[in-house]
N, C-alpha and C positions, 0 to 999 in steps of 0.2 A: 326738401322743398326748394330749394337756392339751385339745385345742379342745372335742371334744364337752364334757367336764366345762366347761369357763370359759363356755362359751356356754352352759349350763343355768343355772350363776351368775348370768350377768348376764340374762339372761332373765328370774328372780326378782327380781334386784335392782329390773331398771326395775322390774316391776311392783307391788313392794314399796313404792318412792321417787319413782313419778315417773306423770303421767297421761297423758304421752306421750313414748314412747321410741323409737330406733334402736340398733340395734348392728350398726356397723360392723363388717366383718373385713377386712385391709387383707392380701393375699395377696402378700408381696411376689417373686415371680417361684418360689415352693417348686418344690421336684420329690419333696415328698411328694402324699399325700393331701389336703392343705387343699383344694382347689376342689372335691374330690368331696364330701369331708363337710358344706363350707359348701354347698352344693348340695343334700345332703338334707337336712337340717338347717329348709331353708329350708319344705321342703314342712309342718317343726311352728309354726316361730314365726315368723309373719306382719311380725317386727320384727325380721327378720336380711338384714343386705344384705353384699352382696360386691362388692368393688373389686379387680381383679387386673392388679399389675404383671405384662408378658410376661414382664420379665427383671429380678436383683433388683437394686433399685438405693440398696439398704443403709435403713438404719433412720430414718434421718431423714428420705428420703423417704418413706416409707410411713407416717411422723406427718403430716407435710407433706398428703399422699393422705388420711389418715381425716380432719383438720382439716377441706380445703377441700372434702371429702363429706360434712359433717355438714348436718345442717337442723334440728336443735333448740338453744331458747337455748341450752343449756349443752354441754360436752362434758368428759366423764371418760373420760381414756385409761388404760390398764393392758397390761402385756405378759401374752401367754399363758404365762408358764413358772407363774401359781397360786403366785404366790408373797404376793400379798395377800387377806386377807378380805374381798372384797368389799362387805361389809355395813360396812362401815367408814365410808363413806359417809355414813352417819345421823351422824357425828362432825364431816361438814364442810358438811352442809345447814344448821345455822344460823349460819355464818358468810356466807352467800351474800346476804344482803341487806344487807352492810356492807363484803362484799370481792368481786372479780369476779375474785380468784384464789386460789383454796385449794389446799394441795400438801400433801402427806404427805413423811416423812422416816422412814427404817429407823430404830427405836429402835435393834434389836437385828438387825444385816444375818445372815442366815443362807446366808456365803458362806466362799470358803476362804480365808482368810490372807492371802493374797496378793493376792485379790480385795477385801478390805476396806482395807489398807494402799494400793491404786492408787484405788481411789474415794477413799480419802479426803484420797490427794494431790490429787486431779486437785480435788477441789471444794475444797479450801484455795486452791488454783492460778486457779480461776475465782475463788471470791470475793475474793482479794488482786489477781489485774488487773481486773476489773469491779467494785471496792467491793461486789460481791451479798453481802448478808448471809443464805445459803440455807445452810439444813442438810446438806440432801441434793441436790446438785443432776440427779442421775440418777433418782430415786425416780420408777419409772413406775406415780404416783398422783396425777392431778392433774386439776381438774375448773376449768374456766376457762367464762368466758364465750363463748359463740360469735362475739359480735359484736367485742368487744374483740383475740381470739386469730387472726380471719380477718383484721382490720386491717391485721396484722405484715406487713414482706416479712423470709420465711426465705427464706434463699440457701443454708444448708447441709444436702446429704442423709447426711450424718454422724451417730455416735452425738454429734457436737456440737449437734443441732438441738434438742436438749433446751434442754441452759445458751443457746442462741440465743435461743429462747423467752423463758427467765426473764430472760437480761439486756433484751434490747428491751423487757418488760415492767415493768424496774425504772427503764429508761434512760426511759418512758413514763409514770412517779410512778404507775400502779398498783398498789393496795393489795396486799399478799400474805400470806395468812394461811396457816402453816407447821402442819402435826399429826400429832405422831409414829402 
């Protein structure tokens, strides 16, 4: 239900921020709607592409998939649930010439109770075994380098590929600059 609206977003955004963009939509094996709408979709903005898993092969694959299909220097990833303003953006373009990883952190997570209390185990939990000094380590807002970020070998298609990410990135002395 969110695609058309997030793909009108970032359609603005690239062309708002950027002189040449892609927007990926990583399909990861739906049995809704997604390949029909990414389909038409396609016939308006000449900067939408689609990758589709047959079958799903959970969330960290499907980062893993938009990653190693990117072709511009940069990549900023976001989940389709709209739950960020994507103009936010303009908050972490000048940090890009002094860090080749900016990440966002929920100031204020607009989640239920129990959802906030398990994120904020789990990223206590990451950052005391991996020394990560990361706010949010689930925040899917984070705009990395391409060349840096294609380097990695991820092994996990888990909602783990995220913190996989940030640690091989820490454990790799890459700069990271955090913005709520």
């Amino acid at each position: 239900q969110n695609l058309s609206t997030l793909i009108s977003q970032e359609m603005e955004v690239g062309k708002t921020y950027a002189r040449q963009f892609e927007v990926i939509i990583v399909n990861d094996g739906s049995t809704d709607d997604t390949q029909k709408i990414v389909k038409r979709l396609q016939k308006k903005y000449a900067h939408l592409r689609l990758v589709n898993h047959t079958s799903n092969k959970g969330y960290g694959a499907a980062l893993r998939t938009g990653i190693s299909s990117s072709t511009m220097d940069w990549i900023l990833w976001t989940d389709a649930d709209l739950q960020f303003d994507l103009h936010s953006l303009r908050d972490f373009l000048p940090f890009t010439s002094t860090h080749p990883v900016v990440i966002g952190y929920r100031k204020h997570r607009a989640d239920t109770f129990i959802r906030r209390v398990n994120g904020e185990l789990y990223t206590q939990l990451i950052r005391f075994l991996f020394r990560l000094h990361i706010y949010d380590v689930d925040c899917a807002f984070k705009l990395v380098r391409r060349n840096v970020i294609q380097k990695l070998t991820l092994t996990t298609s888990s909602a783990f590929t995220s913190a996989e990410i940030l640690i091989k990135l820490h454990d790799d002395k890459r700069k990271i600059k955090q913005l709520p």
